[in-house]
BAZA-970754 format. One line per field, with one value per atom (N, C-alpha, C, CB): residue in one letter; z, x, y; residue number from 0. Coordinates in nm, 2 decimals. Glycine has a CB too. Example, Ala and Ser with C-alpha at 12.3 -4.5 7.8 and 13.67 -1.06 7.14 Angstrom:
2
lodo = c(A/A/A/A/S/S/S/S)
up = c(0.78/0.78/0.78/0.90/0.71/0.71/0.79/0.57)
east = c(1.32/1.23/1.32/1.13/1.28/1.37/1.29/1.41)
north = c(-0.57/-0.45/-0.33/-0.45/-0.22/-0.11/0.00/-0.06)
tilo = c(0/0/0/0/1/1/1/1)
END
This chain:
69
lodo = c(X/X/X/X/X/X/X/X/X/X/X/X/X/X/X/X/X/X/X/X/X/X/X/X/X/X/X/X/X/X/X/X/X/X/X/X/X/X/X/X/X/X/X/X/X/X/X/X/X/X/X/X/X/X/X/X/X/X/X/X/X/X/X/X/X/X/X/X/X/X/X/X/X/X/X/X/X/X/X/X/X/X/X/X/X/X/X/X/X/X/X/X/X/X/X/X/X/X/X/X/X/X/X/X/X/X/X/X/X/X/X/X/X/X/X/X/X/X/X/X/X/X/X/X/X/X/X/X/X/X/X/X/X/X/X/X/X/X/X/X/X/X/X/X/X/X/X/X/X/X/X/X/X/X/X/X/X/X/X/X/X/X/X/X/X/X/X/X/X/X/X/X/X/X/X/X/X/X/X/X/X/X/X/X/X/X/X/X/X/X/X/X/X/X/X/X/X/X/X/X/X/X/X/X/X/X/X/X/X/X/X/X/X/X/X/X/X/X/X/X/X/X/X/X/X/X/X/X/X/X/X/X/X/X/X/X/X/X/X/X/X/X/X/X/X/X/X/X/X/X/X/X/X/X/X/X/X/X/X/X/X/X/X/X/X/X/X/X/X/X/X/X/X/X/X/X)
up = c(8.44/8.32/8.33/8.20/8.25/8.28/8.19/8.28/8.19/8.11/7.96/8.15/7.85/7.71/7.71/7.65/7.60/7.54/7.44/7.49/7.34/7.28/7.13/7.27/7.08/6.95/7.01/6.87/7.10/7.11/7.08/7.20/7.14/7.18/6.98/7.29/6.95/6.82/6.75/6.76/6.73/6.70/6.72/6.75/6.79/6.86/6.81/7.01/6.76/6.69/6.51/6.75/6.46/6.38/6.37/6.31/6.43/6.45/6.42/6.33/6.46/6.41/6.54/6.32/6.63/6.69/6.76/6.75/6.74/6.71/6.82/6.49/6.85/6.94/7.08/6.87/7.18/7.31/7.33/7.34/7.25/7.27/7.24/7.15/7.22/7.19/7.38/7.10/7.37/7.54/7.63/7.61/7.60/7.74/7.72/7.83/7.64/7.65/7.66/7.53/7.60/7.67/7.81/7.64/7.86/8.03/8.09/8.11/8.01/8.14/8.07/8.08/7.97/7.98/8.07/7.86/8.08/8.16/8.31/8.18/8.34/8.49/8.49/8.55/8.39/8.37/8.32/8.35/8.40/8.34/8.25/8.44/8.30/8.22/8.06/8.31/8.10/7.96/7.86/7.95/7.93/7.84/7.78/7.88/7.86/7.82/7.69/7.97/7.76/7.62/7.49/7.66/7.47/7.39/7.35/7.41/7.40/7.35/7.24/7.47/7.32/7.24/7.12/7.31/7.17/7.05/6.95/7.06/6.92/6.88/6.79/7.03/6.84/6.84/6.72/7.02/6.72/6.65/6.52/6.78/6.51/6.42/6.27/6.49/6.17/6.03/6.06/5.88/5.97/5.92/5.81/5.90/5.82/5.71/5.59/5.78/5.47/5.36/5.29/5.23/5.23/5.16/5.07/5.10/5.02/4.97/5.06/4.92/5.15/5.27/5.31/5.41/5.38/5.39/5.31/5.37/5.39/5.35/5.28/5.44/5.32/5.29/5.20/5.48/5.15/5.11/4.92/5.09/4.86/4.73/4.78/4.67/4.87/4.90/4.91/5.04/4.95/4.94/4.81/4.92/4.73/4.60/4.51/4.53/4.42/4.33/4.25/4.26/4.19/4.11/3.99/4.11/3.91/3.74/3.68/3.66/3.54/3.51/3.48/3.36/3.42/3.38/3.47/3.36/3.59/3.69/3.74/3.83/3.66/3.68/3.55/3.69/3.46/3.40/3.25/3.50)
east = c(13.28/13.22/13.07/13.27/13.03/12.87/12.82/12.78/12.66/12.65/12.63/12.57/12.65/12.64/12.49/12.65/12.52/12.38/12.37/12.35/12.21/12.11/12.26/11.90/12.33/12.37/12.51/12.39/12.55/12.69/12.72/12.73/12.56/12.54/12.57/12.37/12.47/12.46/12.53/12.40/12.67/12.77/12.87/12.79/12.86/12.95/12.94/12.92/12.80/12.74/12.75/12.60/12.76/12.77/12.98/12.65/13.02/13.20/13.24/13.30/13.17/13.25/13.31/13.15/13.31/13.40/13.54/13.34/13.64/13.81/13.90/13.88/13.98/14.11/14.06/14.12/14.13/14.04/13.95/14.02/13.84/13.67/13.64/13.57/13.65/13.68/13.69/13.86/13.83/13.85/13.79/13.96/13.73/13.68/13.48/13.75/13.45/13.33/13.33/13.26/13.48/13.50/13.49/13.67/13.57/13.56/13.46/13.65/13.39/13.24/13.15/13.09/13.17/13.09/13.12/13.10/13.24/13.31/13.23/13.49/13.15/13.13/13.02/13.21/12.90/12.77/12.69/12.76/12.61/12.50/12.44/12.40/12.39/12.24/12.31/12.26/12.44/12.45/12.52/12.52/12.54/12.52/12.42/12.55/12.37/12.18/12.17/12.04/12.20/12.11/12.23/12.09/12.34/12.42/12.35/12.56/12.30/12.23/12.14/12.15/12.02/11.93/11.96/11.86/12.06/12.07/12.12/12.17/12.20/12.25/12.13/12.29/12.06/11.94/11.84/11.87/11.85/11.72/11.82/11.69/11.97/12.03/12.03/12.14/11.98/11.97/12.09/12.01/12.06/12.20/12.28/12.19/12.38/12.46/12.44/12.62/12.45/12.45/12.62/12.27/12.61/12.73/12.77/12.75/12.71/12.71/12.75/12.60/12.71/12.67/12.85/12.54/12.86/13.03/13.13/13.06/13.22/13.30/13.39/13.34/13.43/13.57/13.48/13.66/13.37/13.24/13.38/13.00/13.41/13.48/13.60/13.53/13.67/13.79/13.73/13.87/13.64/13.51/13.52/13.35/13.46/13.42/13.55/13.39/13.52/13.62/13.69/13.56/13.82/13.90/13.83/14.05/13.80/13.75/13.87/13.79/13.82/13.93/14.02/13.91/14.01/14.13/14.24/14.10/14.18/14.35/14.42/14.34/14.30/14.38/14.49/14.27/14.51/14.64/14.59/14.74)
north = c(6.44/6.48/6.46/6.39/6.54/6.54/6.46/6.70/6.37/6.30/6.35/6.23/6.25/6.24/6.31/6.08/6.40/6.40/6.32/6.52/6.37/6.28/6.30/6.37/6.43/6.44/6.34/6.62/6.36/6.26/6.13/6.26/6.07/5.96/5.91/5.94/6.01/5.97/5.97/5.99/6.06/6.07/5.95/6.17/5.90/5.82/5.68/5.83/5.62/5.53/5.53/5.54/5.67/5.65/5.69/5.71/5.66/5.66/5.81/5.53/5.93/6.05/6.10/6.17/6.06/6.09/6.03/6.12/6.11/6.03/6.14/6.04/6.03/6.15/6.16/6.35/6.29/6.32/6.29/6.41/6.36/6.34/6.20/6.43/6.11/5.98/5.88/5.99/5.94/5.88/5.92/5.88/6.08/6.07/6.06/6.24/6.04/5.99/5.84/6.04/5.78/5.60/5.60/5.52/5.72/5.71/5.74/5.78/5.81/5.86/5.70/6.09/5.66/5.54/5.43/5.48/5.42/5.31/5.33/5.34/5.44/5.49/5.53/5.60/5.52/5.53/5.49/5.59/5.37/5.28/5.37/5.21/5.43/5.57/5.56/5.83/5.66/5.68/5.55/5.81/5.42/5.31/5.28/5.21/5.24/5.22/5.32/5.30/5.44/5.53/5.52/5.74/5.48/5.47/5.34/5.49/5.23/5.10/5.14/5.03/5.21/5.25/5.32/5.32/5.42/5.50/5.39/5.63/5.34/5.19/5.12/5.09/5.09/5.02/5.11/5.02/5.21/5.34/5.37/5.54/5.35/5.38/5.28/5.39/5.37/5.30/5.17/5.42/5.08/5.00/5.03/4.87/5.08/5.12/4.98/5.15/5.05/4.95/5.01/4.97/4.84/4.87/4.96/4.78/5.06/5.19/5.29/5.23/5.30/5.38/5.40/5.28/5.28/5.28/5.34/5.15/5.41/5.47/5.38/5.54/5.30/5.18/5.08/5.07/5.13/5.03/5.00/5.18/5.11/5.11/5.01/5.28/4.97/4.88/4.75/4.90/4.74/4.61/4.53/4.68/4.64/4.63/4.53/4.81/4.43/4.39/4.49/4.31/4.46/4.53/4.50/4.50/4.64/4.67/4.56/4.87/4.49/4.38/4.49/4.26/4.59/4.68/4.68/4.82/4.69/4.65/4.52/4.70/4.43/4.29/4.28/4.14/4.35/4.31/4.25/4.19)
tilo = c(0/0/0/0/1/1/1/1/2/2/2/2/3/3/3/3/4/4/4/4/5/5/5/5/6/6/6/6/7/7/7/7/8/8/8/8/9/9/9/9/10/10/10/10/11/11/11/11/12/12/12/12/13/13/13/13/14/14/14/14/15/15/15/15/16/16/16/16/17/17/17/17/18/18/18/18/19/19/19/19/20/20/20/20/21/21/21/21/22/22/22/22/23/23/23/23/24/24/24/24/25/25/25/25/26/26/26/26/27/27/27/27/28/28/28/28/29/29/29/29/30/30/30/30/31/31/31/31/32/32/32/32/33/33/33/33/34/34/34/34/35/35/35/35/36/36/36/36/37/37/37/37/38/38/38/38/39/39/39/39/40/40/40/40/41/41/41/41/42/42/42/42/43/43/43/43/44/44/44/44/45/45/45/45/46/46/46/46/47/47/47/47/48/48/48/48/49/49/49/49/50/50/50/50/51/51/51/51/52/52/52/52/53/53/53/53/54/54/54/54/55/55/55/55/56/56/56/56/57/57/57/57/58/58/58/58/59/59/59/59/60/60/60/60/61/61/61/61/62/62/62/62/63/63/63/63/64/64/64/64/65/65/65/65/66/66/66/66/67/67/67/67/68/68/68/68)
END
């Protein structure tokens, strides 16, 4: 496999990639300093998600009293 590019890397950090494409960019990592490093960085340059931001952010959140009964 040839190395990661710059959109994968980034993809990959913010978790949109799932399934096949998944393992085998796990395996070229497993076998490529370069493109660890640059998955670091990219890592590194990436906003921090805020609790809004998060998808699962509403499961977080307390129950409205209305559903406590």
């Amino acid at each position: 496999m040839r190395c990661l590019d710059d959109a994968t890397l980034e993809r990959l950090v913010r978790g949109e990639i799932t399934g096949a494409p998944l393992q085998e960019a796990d395996a070229h990592l497993d076998g490529c300093a370069e493109c660890r490093a640059r998955l670091g960085r990219a890592a590194r340059r990436a906003p921090r998600p805020t609790r809004h931001a998060l998808p699962a952010a509403r499961a977080l959140e307390p129950a409205p009293d209305r559903y406590l009964g």
